[in-house]
C-alpha positions in Angstrom: 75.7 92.1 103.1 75.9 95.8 103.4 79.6 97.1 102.6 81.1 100.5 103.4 84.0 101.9 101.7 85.8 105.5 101.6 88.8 107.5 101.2 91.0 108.6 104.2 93.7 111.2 103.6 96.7 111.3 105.7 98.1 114.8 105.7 101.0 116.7 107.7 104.6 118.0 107.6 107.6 116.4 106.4 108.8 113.3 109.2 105.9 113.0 110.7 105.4 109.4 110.2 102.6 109.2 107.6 104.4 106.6 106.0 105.2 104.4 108.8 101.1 104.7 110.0 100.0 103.5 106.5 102.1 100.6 106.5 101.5 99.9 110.1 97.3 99.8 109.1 98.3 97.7 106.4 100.6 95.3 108.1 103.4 95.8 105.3 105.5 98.2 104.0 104.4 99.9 100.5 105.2 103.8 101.2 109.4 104.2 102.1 110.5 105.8 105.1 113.8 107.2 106.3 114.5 109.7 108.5 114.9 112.4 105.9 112.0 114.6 105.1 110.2 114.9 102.2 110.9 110.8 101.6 107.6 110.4 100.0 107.1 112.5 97.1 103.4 111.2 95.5 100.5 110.7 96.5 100.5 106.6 97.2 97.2 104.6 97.9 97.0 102.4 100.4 93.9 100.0 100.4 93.3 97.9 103.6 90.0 95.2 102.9 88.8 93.3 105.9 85.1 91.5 105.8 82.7 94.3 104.8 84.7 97.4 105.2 87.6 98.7 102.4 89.6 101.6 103.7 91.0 103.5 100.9 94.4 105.1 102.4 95.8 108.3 100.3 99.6 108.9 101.6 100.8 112.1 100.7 104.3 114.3 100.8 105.0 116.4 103.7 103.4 120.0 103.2 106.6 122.3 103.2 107.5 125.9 103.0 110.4 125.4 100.3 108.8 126.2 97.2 111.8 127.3 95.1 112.1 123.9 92.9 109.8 122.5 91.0 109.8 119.2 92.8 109.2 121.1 95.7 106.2 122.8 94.2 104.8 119.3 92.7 105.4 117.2 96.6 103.2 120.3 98.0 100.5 120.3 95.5 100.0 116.7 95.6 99.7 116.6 99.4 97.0 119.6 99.3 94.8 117.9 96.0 94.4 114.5 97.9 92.1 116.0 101.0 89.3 117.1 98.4 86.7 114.5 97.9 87.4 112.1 101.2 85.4 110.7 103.4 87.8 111.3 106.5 91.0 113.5 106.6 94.0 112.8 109.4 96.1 115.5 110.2 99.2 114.2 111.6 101.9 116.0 113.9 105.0 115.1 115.9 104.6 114.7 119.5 104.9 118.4 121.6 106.0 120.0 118.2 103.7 122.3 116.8 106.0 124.5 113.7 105.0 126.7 110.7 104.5 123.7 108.6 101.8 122.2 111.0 99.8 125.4 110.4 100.4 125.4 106.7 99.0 122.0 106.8 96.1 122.7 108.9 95.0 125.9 107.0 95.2 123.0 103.4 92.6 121.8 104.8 90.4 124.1 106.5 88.0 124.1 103.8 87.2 121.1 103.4 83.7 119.3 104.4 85.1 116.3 106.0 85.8 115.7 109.2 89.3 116.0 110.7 91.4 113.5 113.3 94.0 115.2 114.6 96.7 112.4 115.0 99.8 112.9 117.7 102.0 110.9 116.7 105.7 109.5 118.6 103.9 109.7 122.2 106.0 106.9 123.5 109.2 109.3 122.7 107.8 111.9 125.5 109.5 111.7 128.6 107.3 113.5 130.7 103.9 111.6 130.0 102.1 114.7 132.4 102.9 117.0 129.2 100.6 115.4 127.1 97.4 116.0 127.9 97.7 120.2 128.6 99.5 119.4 124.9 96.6 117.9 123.5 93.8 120.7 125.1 96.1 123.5 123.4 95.6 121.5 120.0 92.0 121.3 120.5 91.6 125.2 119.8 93.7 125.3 117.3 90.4 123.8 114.7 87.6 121.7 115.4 89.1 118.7 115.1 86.4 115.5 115.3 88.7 113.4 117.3 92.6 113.6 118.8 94.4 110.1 118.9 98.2 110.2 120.5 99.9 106.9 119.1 103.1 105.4 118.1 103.1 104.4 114.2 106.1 102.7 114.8 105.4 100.6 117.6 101.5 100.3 117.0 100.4 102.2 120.2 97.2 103.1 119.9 96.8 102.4 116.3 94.0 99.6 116.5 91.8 102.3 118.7 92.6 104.8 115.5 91.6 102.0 112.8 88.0 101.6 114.6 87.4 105.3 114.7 88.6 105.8 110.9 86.0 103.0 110.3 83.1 104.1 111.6 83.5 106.9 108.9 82.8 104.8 106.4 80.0 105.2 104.2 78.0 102.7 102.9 78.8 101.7 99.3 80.6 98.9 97.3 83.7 98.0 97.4 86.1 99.8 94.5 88.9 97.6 94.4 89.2 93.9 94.4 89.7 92.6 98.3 93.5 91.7 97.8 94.6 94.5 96.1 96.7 96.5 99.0 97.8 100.0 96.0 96.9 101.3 92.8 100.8 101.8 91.9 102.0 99.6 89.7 105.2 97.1 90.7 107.6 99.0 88.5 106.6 102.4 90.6 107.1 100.5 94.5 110.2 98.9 92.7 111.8 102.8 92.1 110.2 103.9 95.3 112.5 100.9 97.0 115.6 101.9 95.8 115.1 105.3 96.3 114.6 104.6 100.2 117.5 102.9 100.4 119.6 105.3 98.6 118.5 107.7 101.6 118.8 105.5 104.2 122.5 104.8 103.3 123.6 108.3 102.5 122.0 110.1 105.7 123.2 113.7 105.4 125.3 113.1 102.2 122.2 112.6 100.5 121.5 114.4 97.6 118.1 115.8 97.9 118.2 116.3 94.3 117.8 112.3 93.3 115.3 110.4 91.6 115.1 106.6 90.5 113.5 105.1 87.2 112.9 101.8 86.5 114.1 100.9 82.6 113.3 97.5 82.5 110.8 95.2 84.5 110.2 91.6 83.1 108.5 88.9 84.9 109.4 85.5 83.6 107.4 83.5 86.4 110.1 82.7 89.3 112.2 85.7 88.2 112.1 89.2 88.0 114.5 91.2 86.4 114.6 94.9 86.8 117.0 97.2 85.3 117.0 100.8 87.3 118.6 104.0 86.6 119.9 106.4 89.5 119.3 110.3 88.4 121.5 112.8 89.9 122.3 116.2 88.9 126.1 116.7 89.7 128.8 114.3 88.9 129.5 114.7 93.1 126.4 113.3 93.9 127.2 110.4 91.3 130.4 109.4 92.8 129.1 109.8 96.4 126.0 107.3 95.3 128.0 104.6 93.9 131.0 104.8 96.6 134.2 103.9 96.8 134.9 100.5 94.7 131.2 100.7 94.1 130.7 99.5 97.8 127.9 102.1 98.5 125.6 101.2 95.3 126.1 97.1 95.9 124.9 98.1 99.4 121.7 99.6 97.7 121.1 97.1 95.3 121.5 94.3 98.1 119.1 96.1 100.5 116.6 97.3 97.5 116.8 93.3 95.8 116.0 92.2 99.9 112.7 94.0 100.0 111.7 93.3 96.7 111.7 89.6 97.0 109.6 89.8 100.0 107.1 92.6 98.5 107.0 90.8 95.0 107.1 87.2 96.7 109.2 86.4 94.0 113.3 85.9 92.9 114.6 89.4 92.3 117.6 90.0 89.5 118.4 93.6 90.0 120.8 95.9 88.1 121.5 99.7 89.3 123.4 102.7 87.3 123.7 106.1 88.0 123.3 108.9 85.5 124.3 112.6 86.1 120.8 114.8 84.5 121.4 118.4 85.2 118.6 120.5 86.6 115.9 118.0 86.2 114.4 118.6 89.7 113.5 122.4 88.5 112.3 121.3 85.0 108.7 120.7 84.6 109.4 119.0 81.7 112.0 116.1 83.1 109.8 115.8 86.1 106.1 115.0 84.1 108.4 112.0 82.1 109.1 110.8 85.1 105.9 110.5 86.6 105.6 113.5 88.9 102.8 114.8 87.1 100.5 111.6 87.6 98.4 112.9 90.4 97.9 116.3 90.9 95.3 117.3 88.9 
């Protein structure tokens, strides 16, 4: 049986909906999504096996103009470093919104040698469906783009007819990772990306941006799983707006966070959150390489 197998990179601005399109081609949810930009902040692989065909998905952060952190700096090199050496590279945008950003994104990958879908995403939040298609003929002169697909990521429109093309980009060649393997991450890494989703889903416009989540302890003891994760903030504000009053806010997290878990791990999940105040660490190259924003960027 000839297989075919390849890499697809899924590039474009913050709140986009990358996310939600990789976990919609996977049918479950491995990158976190909220309605906050710059959610993801690494490159994630996706992998999607079916008969003779394994899709390798690469979901990156949104390309961004803020580049005064070193976070920020990190989020925007990762997103640019993962369209070199694929097979296919989807450029994705918001509906009739075409900003700075989109351009920024678009010139990233200008150089490259593989071919480019331009994805338009959110179509079923247009109103005035007559809007699209003059929309989409203005995009078409922007670049060269191989193919333009409107759908919905969240509702699947129009995702299937996307899957198809993105396979027939597929080169011939074995198959790199075992057929039931869906990321390269490990559990402990989706486990911190969990939490951290739900710590900006609950907090909205409170958030602080400046917020990471490590995972200190992750022991498997067959029907149990017990993790042990430590919320990083840099003010002693951002601590007491995390854990709420009485605590309410963090039990809220660790209920959601434990939720998901169980379903993604298929396994009972025993989880314990604290929240540490660690000045500065989003600026400091240092902090941020020990804990693991330095993993994929070369």
């Amino acid at each position: 049986m000839t297989t075919r197998t390849g890499y697809v990179a899924i590039v474009g601005r913050p709140n986009v909906g990358k996310s939600t399109l990789l976990n919609r081609i996977l049918g479950q949810k491995l990158s976190i999504t909220s309605r906050k930009p710059q959610t993801t902040r690494h490159q994630i692989l996706g992998i999607k096996t079916e008969n003779d065909v394994q899709i390798v998905y690469v979901d990156t952060p949104g390309i961004h103009k803020a580049h005064e952190k070193a976070i920020n700096r990190y989020m925007n090199k990762a997103a640019t470093t993962a369209v070199k050496d694929v097979d296919l590279i989807i450029l994705m945008v918001d509906r009739l919104r075409w900003t700075d950003e989109d351009e920024m994104a678009l010139d990233a990958i200008k150089q490259q040698k593989a071919p480019v879908v331009l994805v338009v995403n959110k179509v079923d939040f247009i109103r005035e469906k007559d809007e699209l298609l003059p929309y989409l003929e203005q995009l078409s002169k922007k670049f060269t783009f191989d193919q333009i697909v409107p759908v919905s990521a969240k509702t699947g429109h129009n995702v299937e007819r996307l899957e198809s093309l993105i396979e027939s980009y597929m080169p011939e060649s074995i198959h790199f990772f075992p057929e039931d393997q869906i990321t390269d991450r490990s559990s402990r890494f989706l486990a911190a990306e969990l939490v951290r989703e739900k710590i900006m889903r609950q907090l909205g416009d409170e958030l602080p941006y400046a917020m990471t989540v490590e995972i200190e302890e992750f022991v498997h003891t067959g029907t149990l799983i017990e993790i042990s994760a430590l919320i990083l903030v840099e003010r002693p504000s951002q601590k007491r707006i995390v854990i709420g009053d009485g605590g309410y806010r963090i039990k809220q997290i660790g209920q959601e966070a434990r939720k998901d878990m169980e379903s993604l791990f298929d396994c009972k999940v025993m989880l314990n959150l604290w929240v540490k105040v660690k000045a500065g660490w989003s600026d400091d190259e240092r902090a941020l390489r020990s804990l693991g924003y330095d993993d994929r960027t070369e």
